[in-house]
N, C-alpha and C positions, 0 to 999 in steps of 0.2 A: 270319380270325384272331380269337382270343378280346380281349375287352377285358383289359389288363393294371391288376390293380389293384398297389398298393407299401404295405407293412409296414416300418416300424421297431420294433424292438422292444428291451428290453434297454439293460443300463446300457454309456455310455461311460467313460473314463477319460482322465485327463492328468497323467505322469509328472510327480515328483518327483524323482528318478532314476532310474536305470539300473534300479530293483528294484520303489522303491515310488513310488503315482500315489492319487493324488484320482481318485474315483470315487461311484457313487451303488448305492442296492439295487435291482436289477428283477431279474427271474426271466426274461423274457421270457414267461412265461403267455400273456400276451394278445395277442404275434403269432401264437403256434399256435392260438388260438382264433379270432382273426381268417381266417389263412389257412384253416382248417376250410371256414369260414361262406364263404368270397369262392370259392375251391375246387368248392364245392359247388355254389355259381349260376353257375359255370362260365366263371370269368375264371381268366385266367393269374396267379398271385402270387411275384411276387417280394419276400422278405422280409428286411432289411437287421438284422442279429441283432447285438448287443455281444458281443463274445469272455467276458462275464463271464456271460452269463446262464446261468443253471443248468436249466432245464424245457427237455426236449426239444423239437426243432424238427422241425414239418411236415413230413413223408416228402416229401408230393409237391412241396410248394412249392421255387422254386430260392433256396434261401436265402444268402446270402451276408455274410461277418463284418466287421466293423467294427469300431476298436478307439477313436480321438479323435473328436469332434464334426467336425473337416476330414478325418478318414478317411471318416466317415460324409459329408459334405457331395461327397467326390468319386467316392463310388460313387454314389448319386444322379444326380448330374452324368452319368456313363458309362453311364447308362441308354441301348436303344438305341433307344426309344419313349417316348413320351407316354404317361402312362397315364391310366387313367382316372380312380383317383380315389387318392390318399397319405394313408396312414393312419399320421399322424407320432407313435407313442406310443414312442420310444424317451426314457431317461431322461436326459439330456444332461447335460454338465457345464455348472455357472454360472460358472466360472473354471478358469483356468492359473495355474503358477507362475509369475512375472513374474523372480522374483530369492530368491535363497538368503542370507542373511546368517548370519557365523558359520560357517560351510561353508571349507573347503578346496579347494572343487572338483573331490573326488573323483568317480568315479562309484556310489559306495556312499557314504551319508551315514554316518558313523562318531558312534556314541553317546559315545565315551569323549572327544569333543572339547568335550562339552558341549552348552548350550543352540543352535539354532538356529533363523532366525527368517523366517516364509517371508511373501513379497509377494507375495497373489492379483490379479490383471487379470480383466475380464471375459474370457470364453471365446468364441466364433465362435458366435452366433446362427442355425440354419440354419434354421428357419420363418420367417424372415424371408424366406430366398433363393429358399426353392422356389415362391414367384408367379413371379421372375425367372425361374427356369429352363423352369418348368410353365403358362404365363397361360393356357391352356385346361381344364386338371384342377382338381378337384375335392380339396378340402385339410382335413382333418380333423386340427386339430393337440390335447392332450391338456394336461392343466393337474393336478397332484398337489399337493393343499392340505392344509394341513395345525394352519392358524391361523384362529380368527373363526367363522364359524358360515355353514350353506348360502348363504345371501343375499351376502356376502363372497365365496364360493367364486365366485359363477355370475357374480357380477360382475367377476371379474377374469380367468375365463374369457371375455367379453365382451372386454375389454379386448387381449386377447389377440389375438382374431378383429380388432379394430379397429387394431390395431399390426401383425400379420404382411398384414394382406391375406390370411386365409385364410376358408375359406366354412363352418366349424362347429368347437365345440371339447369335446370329452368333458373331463369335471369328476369327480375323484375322492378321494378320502381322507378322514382323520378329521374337516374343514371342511365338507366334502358330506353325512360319511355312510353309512351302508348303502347299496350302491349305486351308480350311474351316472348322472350327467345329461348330455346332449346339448344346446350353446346352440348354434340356428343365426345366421348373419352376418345374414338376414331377421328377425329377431327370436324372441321366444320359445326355451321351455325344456322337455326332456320326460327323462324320467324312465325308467331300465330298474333291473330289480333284480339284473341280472348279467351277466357278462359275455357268454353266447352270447346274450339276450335283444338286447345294444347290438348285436352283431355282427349280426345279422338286418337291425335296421334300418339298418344302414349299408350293407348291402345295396342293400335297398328305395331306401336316399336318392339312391343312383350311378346307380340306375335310372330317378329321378323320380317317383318312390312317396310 
């Protein structure tokens, strides 16, 4: 049986009500890019997609939709293997709505009642869980910066890898840069200029390359 590798990709969301939710931008882009690349060196991919994202998804991959961060945390979970290595770049929420004030309690927030005033709570951490569920795979969680300058970026990508217990973390946005950087949990930092160039080596890395 092929080694299975795992994609997240794409933004979650968490209702407000019945209609409208907190949500983040991802495309999902770079699980179809991922799956390509993982595809190609001839692992099985299963790729965990936000109902929100807009770029087409992998023909062959078995991809499968997600819609909350515990949506996403129990398709994970129902995995029916190990895989070999999780490619955590979906775009997660940082919070829920905790409480509505001002609200009626409808399931449609009505504009004409006036102002209302919303209480966010942290939201369910899931790089944190997948060492629990996975202590043998291979964890590649993703960091989108966006404040401070490269050196900022890689380091809180660093930090990241030292809080989830995962074993490398891709570093991107306007903090980063043109570009991709790769910090592994071993140390050090390396550089790709796009995204099928990272997807290569991530490759290479599952392999021990």
């Amino acid at each position: 049986m092929p080694p299975l590798a795992c994609i997240t990709c794409g933004p979650a969301y968490e209702p407000i009500d019945a209609v409208r939710r907190i949500t983040n931008f991802a495309t999902g882009e770079i699980g179809s890019v991922l799956a390509e690349a993982f595809l190609r060196a001839g692992f099985d991919v299963v790729c965990f997609r936000g109902e929100g994202a807009t770029w087409p998804p992998h023909r062959e991959a078995d991809v499968r939709a997600f819609s909350t961060n515990d949506s996403l945390a129990r398709g994970l979970r129902g995995l029916d293997r190990e895989p070999a290595i999780i490619l955590h770049a979906a775009a997660l929420c940082d919070f829920v709505v905790e409480s509505i004030e001002g609200s009626d309690g409808a399931e449609k927030l009505d504009s004409r009642s006036g102002s209302v005033r919303l209480t966010l709570a942290p939201a369910t951490k899931v790089l944190p869980e997948i060492r629990k569920w996975f202590p043998g795979t291979l964890i590649v969680g993703w960091k989108y910066e966006l404040d401070g300058a490269r050196e900022l970026a890689l380091s809180r990508a660093a930090r990241q890898i030292q809080e989830a217990g995962s074993d490398a973390c891709v570093v991107n946005g306007a903090a980063y840069g043109a570009g991709f950087g790769l910090v592994r949990a071993a140390g050090g930092a390396a550089h790709f200029p796009d995204k099928p160039a990272l997807a290569r080596r991530l490759v290479a890395m599952v392999r021990g390359v």
